[in-house]
C-alpha positions in Angstrom: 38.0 -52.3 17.3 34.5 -52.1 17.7 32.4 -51.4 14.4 31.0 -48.1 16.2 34.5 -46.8 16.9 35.4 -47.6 13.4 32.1 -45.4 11.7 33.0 -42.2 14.5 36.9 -42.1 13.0 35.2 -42.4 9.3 32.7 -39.6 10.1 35.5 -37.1 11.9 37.6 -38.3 8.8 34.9 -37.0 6.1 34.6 -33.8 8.4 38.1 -33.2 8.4 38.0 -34.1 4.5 35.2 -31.7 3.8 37.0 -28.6 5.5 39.7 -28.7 4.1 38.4 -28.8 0.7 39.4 -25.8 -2.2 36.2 -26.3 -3.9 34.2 -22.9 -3.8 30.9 -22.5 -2.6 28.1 -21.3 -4.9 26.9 -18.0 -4.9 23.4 -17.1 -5.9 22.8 -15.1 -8.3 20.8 -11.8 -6.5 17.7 -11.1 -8.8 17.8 -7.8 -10.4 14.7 -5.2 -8.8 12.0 -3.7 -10.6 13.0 -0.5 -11.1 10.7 2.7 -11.1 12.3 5.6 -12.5 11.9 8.9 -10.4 8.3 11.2 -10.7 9.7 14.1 -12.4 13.0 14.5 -14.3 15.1 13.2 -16.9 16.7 10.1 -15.3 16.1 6.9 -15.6 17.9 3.7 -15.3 19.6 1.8 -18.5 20.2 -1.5 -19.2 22.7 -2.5 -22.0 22.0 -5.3 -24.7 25.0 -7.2 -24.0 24.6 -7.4 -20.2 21.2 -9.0 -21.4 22.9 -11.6 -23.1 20.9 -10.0 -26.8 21.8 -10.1 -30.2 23.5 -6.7 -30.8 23.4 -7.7 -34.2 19.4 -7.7 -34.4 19.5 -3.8 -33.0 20.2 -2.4 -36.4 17.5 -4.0 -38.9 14.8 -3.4 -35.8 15.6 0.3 -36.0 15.7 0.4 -40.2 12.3 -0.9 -40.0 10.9 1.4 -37.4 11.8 3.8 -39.4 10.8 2.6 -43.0 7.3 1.7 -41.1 7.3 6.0 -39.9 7.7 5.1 -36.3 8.5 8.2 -34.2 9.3 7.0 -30.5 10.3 3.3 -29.9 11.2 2.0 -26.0 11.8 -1.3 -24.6 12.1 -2.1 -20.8 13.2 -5.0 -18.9 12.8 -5.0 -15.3 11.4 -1.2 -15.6 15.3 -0.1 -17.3 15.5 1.7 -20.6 17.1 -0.9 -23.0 16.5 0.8 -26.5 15.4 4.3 -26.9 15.0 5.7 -30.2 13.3 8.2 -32.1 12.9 9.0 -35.8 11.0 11.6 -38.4 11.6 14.8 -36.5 10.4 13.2 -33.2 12.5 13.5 -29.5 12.0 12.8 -26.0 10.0 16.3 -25.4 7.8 15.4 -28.0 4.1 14.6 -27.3 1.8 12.2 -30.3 -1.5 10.9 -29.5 -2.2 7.3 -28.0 -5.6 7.3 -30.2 -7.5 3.6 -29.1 -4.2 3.1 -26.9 -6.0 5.4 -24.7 -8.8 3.0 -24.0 -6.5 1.4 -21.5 -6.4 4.8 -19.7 -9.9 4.8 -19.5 -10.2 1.0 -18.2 -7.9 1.5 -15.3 -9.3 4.6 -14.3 -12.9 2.4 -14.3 -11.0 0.3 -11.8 -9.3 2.7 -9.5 -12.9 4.7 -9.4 -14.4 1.2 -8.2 -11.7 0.1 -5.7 -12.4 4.2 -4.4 -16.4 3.1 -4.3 -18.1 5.4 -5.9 -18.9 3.1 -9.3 -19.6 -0.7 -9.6 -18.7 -1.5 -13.3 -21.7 -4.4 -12.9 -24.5 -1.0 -12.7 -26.1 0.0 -15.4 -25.0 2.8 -16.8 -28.2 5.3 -16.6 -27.3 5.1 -12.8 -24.8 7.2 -13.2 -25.2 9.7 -15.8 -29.5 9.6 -16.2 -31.4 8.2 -18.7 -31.8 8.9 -22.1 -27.9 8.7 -22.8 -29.2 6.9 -25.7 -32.2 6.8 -28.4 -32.8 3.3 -27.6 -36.2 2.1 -25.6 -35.3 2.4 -21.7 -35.4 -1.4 -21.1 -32.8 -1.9 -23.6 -30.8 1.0 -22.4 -31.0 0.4 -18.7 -29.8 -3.2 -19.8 -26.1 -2.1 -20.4 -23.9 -1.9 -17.5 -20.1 -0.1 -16.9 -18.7 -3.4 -17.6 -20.4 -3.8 -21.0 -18.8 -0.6 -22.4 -15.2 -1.9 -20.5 -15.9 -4.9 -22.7 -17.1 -3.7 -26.4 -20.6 -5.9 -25.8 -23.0 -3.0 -25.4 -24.2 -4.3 -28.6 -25.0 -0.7 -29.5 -25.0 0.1 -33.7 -20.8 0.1 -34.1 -20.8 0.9 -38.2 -24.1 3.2 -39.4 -23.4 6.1 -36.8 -19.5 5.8 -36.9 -18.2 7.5 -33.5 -20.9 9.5 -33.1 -22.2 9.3 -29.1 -24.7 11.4 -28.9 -27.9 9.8 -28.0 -29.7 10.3 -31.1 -26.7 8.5 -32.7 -26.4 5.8 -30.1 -29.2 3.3 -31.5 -30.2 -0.1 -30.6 -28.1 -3.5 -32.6 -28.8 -5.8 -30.1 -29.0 -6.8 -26.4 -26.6 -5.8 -24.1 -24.4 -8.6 -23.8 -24.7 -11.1 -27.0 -22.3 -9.3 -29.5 -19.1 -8.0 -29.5 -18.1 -4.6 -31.4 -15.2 -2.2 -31.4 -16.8 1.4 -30.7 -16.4 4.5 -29.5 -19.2 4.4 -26.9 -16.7 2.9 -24.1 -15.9 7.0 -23.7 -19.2 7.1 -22.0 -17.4 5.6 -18.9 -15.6 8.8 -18.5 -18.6 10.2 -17.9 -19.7 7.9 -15.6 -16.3 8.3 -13.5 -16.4 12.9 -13.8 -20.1 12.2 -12.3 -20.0 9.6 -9.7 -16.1 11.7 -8.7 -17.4 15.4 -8.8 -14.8 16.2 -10.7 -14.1 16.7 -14.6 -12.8 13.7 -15.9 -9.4 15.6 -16.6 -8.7 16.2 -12.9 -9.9 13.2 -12.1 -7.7 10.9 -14.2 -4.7 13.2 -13.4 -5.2 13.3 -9.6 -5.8 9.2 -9.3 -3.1 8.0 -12.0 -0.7 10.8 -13.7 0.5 12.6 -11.1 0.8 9.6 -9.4 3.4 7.5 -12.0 4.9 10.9 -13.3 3.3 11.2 -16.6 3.1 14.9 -18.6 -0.1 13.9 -20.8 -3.4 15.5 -21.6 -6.6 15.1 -23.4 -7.9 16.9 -26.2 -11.4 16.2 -27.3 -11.4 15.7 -31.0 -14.6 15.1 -32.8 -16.4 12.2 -30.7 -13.2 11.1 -29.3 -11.4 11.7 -26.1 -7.6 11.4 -27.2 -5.0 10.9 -24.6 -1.3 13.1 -26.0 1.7 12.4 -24.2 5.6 11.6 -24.9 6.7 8.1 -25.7 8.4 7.8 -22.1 5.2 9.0 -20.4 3.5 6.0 -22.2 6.3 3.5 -21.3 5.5 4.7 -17.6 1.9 3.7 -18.4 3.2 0.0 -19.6 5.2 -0.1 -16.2 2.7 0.1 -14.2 0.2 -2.3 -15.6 3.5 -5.0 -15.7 3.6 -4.3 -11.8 -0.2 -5.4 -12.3 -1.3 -1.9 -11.2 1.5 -0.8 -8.7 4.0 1.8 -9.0 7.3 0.8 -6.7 5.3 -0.1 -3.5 2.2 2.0 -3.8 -1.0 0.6 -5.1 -2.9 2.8 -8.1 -4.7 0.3 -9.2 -5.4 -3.2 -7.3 -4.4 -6.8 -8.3 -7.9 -8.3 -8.6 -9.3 -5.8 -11.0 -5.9 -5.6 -13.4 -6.3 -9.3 -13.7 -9.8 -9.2 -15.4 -9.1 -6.2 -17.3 -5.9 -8.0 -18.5 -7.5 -11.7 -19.4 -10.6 -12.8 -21.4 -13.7 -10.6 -20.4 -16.3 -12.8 -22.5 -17.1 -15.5 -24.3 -17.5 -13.7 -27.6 -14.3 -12.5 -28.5 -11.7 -14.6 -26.4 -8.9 -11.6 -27.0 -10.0 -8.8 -25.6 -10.0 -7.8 -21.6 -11.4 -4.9 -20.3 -10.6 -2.7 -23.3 -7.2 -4.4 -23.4 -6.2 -7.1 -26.3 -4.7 -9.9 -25.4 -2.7 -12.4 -27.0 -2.4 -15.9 -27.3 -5.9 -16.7 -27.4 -7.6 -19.7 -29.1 -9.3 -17.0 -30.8 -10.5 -13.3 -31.7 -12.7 -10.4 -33.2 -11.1 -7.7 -35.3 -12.4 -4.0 -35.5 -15.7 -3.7 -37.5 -15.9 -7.4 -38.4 -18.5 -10.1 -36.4 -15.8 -12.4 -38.1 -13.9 -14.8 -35.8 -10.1 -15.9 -36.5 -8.3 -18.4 -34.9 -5.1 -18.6 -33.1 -3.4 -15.9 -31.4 -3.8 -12.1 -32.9 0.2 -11.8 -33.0 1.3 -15.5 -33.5 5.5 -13.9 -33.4 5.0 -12.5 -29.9 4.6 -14.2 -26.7 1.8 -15.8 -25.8 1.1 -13.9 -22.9 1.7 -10.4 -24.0 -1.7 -8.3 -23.5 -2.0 -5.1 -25.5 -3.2 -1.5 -25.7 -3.7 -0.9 -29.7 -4.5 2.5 -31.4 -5.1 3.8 -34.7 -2.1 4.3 -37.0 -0.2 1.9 -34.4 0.1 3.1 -31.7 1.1 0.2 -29.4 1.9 -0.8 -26.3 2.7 -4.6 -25.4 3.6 -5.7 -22.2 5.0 -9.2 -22.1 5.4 -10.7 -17.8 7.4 -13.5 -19.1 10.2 -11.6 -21.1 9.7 -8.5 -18.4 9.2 -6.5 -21.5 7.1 -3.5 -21.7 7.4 -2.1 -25.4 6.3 1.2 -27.0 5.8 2.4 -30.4 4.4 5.5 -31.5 4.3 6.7 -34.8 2.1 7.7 -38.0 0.2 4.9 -39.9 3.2 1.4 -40.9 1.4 1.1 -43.8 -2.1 2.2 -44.1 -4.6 3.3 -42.2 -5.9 1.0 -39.0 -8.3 1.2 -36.3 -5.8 -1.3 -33.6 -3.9 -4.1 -35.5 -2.4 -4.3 -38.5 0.4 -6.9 -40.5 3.6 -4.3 -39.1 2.8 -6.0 -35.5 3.7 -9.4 -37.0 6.7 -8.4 -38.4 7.4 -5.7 -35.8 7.7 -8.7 -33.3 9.6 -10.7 -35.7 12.2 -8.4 -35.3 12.1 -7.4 -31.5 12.3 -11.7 -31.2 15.7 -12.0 -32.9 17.0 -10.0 -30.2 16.9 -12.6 -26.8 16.2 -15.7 -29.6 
């Protein structure tokens, strides 16, 4: 027999071999959606911490400290699905607290979605849009700071002798635009910048392009100098959603890709954890509030590297975290005592939310 005739009865032996094999056939695994819960109502989606493959045994000393530390609402999502909800000190799910600097964020993306609309360019000064004399400085050193300078704490206005004072005979000159780095109220001068070049009050404006739009229930009450944001803890989980969907809710786009991703990375050279008025983790380094100090390593060494951050007074936080498709929210009075953004409870906090999936 020729050796061709011998390698055809070997191949129709290995087919006949092959189908008639038991073995079974591996399935993919179908990769779970993001999920957006609905604009208005009560529901939405759950996810339990055994079908996550968690520690269930890591839920309970989580929740004791959250509550020794006077935490009030506390959420974590993964893939957009409620995975803990919890509330303590007299707080619920109908309950509004303020974001304080956890607001900022609000502000930055509303900089962005009035960009991508046209009617600002965070690279103009910001005299173009609400006149001149918005400061006490000389004009050449005001007309020298832009939109993105406020988005990026580098106006290098006075941050520490005229507190958060931003009138213009408080607003005096440090420095040039630009060449320092300083945690101050003046970024709410973008809001005014955005209820100019809009028409429209900042209020309608912000509700119109973004609230309405995700399904939040919020509002802002001007206290003092600052413009605080007010809303329940689920209303600020929806918030964290949408900037883990870099600026998309389900299929429509609120805010686009190009400007979430500088907002959400390393704005300038001076203070290498901070975006556009977002932290950011897992930097070589970074600037605290009210110090020209800088510290090494990453601002939350327990917590991913790539989490990014909106941080308020008396810790209010949100982290979002792509690689664990976390967002997490914590509102609450003061863990300890009183803070501007970060504080030693977000160390341990994230010690703690780690022993979960570790």
């Amino acid at each position: 027999m020729s050796k061709s005739i011998l390698l055809l009865f070997a191949a129709l032996f290995c087919i006949n071999c092959s189908s008639d094999t038991t073995d079974p056939v591996p399935t993919p695994t179908p990769t779970e959606t993001l999920y957006f819960p609905p604009l208005t109502g009560t529901t939405w989606e759950t996810k339990s911490i055994e079908s996550l493959g968690w520690k269930s045994s890591a839920v309970q000393p989580l929740l004791d400290y959250l509550e020794l530390k006077h935490s009030k609402g506390f959420i974590i999502l993964v893939n957009g699905r409620i995975v803990m909800e919890n509330y303590f000190n007299g707080h619920n799910a109908t309950t509004n607290w303020y974001w304080a600097s956890a607001g900022k964020t609000l502000t930055s993306t509303l900089a962005g979605i009035a960009q991508q609309e046209g009617i600002i360019n965070i690279n103009n000064k910001v005299s173009d849009y609400i006149g001149t004399g918005w400061t006490s400085m000389p004009l050449a050193k005001e007309n020298l700071i832009t939109n993105k300078h406020l988005l990026t704490m580098t106006s290098s206005i006075e941050d520490i002798a005229n507190g958060d004072a931003v009138d213009p005979a408080h607003l005096t000159y440090k420095a040039d635009a630009g060449t320092r780095w300083a945690y101050h109220n003046v970024y709410v001068k973008l809001q005014d910048v955005i209820a100019a070049a809009s028409a429209q009050t900042w209020t309608n404006y912000f509700n119109t392009k973004l609230s309405d739009k995700i399904g939040m229930n919020g509002t802002w009450i001007q206290l003092d100098n600052n413009s605080v944001y007010w809303s329940t803890t689920r209303s600020m989980a929806r918030f964290g959603l949408l900037m883990y969907n870099k600026g998309k809710w389900d299929n429509s786009v609120i805010l686009n890709e190009d400007y979430f991703n500088q907002a959400t990375n390393t704005s300038q050279n001076i203070n290498l954890g901070y975006g556009y008025l977002w932290w950011l983790n897992g930097k070589a380094n970074y600037h605290l509030p009210q110090s020209q100090a800088t510290f090494q390593g990453s601002i939350i060494p327990t917590a991913p590297n790539d989490m990014f951050m909106a941080l308020g007074k008396n810790d209010q936080k949100i982290y979002v975290v792509p690689s664990k498709k976390m967002v997490v929210i914590r509102m609450g009075d003061a863990a300890d005592s009183v803070n501007l953004a970060l504080s030693d409870f977000d160390e341990t906090l994230w010690t703690k939310i780690s022993a979960l999936y570790q």
